[in-house]
C-alpha atoms as one frame of an Amber mdcrd trajectory, in Angstrom:
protein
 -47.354 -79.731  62.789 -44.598 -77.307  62.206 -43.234 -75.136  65.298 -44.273
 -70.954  65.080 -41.817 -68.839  63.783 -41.800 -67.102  67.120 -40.489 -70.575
  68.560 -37.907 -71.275  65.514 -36.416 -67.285  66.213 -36.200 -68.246  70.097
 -34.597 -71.514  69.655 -31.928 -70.378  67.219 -31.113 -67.171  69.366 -30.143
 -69.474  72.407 -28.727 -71.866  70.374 -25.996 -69.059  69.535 -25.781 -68.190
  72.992 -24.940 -71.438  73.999 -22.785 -72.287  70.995 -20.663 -68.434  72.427
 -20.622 -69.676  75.793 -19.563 -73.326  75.335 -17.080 -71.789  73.041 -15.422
 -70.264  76.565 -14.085 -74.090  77.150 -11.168 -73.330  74.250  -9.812 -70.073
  76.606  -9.583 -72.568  79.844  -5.896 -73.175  78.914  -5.102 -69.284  78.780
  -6.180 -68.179  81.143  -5.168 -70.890  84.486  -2.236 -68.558  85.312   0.389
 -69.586  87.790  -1.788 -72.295  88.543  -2.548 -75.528  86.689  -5.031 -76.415
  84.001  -6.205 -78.657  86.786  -6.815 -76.456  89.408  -9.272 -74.415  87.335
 -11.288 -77.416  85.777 -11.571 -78.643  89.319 -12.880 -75.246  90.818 -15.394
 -74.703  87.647 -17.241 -78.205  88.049 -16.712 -78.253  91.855 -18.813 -74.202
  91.761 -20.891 -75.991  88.816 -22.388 -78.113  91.060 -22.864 -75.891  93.814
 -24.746 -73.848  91.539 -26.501 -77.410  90.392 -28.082 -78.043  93.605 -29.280
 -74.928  93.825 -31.092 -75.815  90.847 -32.370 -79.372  92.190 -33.400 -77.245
  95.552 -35.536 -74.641  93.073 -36.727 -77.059  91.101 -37.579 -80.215  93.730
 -40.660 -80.593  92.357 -39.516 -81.269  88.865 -37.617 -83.882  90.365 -41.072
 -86.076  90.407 -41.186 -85.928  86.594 -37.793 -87.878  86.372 -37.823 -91.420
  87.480 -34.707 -92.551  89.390 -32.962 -94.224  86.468 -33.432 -90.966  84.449
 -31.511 -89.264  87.547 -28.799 -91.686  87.464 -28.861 -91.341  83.846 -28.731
 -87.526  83.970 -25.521 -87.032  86.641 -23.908 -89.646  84.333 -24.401 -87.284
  81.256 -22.915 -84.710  83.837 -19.773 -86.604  84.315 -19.528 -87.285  80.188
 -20.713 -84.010  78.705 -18.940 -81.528  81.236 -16.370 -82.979  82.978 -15.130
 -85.779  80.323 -15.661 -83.005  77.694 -14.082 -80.266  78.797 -11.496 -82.153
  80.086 -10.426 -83.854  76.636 -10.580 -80.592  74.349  -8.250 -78.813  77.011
  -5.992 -81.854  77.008  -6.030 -81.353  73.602  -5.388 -77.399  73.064  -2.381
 -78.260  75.995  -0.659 -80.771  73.895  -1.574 -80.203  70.353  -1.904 -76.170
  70.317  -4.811 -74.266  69.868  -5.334 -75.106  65.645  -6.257 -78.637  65.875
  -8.315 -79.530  68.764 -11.480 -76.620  67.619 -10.617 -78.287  63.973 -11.538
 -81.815  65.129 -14.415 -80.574  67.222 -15.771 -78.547  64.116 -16.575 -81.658
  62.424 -19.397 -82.248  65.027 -21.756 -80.463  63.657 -21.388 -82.377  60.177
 -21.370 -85.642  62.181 -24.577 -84.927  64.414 -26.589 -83.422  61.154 -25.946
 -86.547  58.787 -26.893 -88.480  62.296 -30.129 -86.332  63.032 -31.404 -86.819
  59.453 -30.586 -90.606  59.491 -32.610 -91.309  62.763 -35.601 -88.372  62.165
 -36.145 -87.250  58.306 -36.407 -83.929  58.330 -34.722 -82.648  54.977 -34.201
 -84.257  51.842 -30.084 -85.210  51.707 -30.765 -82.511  48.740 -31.495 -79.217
  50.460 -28.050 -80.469  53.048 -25.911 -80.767  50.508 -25.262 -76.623  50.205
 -25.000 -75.796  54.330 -22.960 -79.117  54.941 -20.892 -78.317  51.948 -19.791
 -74.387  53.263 -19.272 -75.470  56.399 -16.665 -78.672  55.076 -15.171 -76.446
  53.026 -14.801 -73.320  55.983 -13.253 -76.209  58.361 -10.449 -76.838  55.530
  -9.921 -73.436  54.705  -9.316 -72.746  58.213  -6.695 -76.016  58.141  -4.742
 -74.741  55.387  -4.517 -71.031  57.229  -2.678 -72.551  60.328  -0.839 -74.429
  57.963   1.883 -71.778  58.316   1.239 -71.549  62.250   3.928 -72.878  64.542
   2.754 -76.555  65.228   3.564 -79.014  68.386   5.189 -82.289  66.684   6.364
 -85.647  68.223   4.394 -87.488  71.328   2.591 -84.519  72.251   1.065 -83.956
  69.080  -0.080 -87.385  69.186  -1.782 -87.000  72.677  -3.464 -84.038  71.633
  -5.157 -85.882  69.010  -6.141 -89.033  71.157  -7.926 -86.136  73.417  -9.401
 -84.186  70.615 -10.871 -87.299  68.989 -12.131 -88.515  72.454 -14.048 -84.642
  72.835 -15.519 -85.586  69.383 -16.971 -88.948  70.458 -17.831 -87.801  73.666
 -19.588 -84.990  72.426 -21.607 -87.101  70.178 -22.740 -90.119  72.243 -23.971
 -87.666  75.096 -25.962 -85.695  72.276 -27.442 -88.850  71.060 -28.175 -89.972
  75.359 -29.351 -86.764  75.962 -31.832 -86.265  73.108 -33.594 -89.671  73.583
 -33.019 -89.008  77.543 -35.212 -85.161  77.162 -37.719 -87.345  74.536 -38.664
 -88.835  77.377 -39.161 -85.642  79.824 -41.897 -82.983  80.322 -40.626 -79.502
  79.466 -41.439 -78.898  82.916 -38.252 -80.554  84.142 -35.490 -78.998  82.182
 -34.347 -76.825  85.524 -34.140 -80.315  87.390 -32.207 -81.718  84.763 -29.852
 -79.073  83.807 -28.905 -79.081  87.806 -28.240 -82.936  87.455 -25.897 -82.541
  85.125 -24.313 -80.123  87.226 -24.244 -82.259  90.404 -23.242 -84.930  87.824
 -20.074 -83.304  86.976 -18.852 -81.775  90.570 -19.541 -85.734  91.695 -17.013
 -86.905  88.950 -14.620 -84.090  89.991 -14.700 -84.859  93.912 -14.123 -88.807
  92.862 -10.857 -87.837  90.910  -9.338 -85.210  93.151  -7.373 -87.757  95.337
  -6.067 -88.906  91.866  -4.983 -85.458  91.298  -3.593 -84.897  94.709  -1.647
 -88.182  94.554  -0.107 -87.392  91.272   0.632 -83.600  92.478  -1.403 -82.434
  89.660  -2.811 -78.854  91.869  -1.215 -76.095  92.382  -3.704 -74.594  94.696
  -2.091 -76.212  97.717   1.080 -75.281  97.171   0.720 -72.008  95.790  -2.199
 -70.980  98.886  -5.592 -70.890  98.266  -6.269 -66.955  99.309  -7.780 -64.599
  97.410  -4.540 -62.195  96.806  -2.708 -65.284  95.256  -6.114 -66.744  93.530
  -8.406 -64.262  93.204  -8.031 -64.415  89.729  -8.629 -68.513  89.105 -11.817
 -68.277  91.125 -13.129 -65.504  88.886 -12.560 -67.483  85.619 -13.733 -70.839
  87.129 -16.779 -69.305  88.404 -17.100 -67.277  84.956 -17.083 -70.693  83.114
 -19.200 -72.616  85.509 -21.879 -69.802  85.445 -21.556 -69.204  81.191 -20.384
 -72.769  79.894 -21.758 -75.255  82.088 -24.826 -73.738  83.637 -26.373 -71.186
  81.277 -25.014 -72.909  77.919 -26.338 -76.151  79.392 -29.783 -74.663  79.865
 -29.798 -71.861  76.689 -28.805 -75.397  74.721 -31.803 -77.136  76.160 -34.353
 -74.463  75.616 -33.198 -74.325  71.534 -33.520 -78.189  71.094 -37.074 -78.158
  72.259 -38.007 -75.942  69.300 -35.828 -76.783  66.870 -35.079 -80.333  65.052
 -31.938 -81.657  65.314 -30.749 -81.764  61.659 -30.508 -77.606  62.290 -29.600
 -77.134  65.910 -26.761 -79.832  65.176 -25.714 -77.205  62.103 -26.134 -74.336
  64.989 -23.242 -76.358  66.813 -21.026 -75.162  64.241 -21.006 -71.614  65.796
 -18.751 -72.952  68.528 -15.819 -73.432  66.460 -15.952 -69.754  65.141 -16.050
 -68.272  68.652 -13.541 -70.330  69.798 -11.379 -69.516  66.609 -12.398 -65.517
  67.287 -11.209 -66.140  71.072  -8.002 -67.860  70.622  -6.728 -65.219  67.919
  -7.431 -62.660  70.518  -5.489 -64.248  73.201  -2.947 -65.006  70.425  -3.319
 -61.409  69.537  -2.888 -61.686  66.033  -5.995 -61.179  62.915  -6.438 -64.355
  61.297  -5.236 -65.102  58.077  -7.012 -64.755  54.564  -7.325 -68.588  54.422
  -8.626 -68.288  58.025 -10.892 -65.741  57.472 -12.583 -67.186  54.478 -13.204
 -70.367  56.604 -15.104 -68.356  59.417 -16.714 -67.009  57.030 -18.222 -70.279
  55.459 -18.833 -71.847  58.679 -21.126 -68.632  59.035 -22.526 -68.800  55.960
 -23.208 -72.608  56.320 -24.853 -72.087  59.848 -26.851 -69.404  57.480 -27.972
 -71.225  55.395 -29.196 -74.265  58.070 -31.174 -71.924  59.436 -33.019 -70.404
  56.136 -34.090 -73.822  54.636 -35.271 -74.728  57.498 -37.681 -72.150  58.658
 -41.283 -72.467  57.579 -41.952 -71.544  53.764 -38.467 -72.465  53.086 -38.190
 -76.300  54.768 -41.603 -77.362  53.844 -40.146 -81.054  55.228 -40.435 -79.362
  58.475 -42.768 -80.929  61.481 -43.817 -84.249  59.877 -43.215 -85.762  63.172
 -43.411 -84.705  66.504 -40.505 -86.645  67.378 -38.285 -84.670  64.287 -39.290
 -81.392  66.031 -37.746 -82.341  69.553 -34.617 -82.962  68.766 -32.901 -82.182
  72.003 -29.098 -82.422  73.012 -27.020 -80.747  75.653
């Protein structure tokens, strides 16, 4: 049985939502100030998972649908898909720049579409072809605009990559976990499980803070921890833990219980265009024609995802329960 229209319009609408507010994870690098990159990853997951067990407190009862290996399964997915992520592509915009981490991370989408199709037949490879093509050829028009955009070379450039190819596979192994993880799950416990995560990822933070304080990676304790000289950091951190983590986490959730994963992975592609949109803007500079045209197809491509998949235009829609509830975080 195919899902209602109704359902199809919901799950793409927070599917863009969270694609916008995961897309904040490209600005983290911007915006850290006098402090360090570390000092605001540590404050978002650390107010992440405050905001997490608020969640598990809400939501106790949910906790009964989710046997205790599915918990430890679900802060591990917490460490890997928030911490580990977010981590990795703002290693990589540090070292490498801002053109090729959101490059490497674009091909995601591709990756997790071919994969979604592979495990649950949803489209013939046919009716791909045409949104997977536009959104290939958006990601290398985008390459050949920065072309001509100062670029970091020697071993930075190289560490960049090793962390933008580690968000890539990170990205993908916790989609795969967390799809067959939510499967398994009522759709009664996706509070419980979003606040998990959370605790998941302020756990992994508070077990590598000594290693942070031992290599003098914070600023926050020399520079003071006051609001006059920090005000600013705790806004952004708790902007990102509220937006990225916690609402993208759960918007993201909501869209892969109505939509199969061949399209939502397609959806993912959104990310890359708002993080391209938000690092010209801190750049302050209007992207450039080769640029543009490649938003533009990755738009068009997400487009198109979208419109042979809905009913009446993806008749290969809803053969399977199991192709319908493609879920990922």
């Amino acid at each position: 049985m195919s899902q209602p229209v109704p359902h199809l319009a919901a799950g793409i609408a927070c599917a863009v939502f969270a694609t916008l507010s995961w897309a904040l994870n490209f600005i983290a690098p911007y915006v850290s100030g006098a402090y360090s990159l570390f000092d605001l990853l540590a404050l978002r997951f650390l107010l992440a998972g405050l905001i997490g067990g608020v969640l598990l407190l809400a939501h106790h009862r949910q906790l009964t649908f989710i046997r205790p290996w599915q918990r430890g399964l679900g802060l591990s997915l917490g460490v890997m898909g928030y911490l580990g992520y977010s981590a990795c592509i703002a290693g990589g915009i540090l070292f490498a720049g801002p053109v090729l981490t959101p490059a490497l991370i674009g091909l995601v989408p591709v990756l997790l579409a071919l994969l979604g199709n592979v495990r649950c037949p949803t489209l013939t490879w046919s009716r791909l072809v045409l949104p997977l093509g536009f959104l290939l050829c958006g990601l290398l028009l985008i390459h050949l605009g920065s072309l001509d955009q100062p670029l970091i070379a020697g071993p930075s450039l190289g560490i960049g990559l090793l962390f933008s190819v580690l968000a890539v596979v990170i990205w993908l192994v916790f989609s795969l976990l967390n799809q067959h993880a939510m499967d398994q799950l009522p759709t009664t416990a996706n509070g419980a499980w979003t606040g998990l995560m959370m605790a998941g990822g302020a756990l992994g933070t508070l077990c590598l803070l000594p290693i942070g304080l031992h290599l003098d990676l914070l600023r926050l304790p020399h520079l003071g921890f006051g609001f006059d000289q920090a005000g600013s950091l705790y806004a952004w951190a708790l902007a990102l833990a509220l937006l990225s983590s916690v609402a993208g986490g759960w918007a993201w959730n909501l869209a892969t219980r109505y939509l199969p994963m061949v399209l939502s992975a397609q959806l993912i592609s959104l990310e890359s265009l708002f993080a391209s949109v938000l690092g010209l803007l801190f750049h302050g500079r209007w992207p450039t024609l080769f640029e543009a045209l490649g938003l533009g197809a990755v738009l068009l491509g997400a487009m198109l995802a979208v419109r042979v998949i809905l009913p009446g235009r993806g008749q290969e829609v809803g053969e399977g329960k199991a192709c319908v509830s493609g879920r990922l975080d």
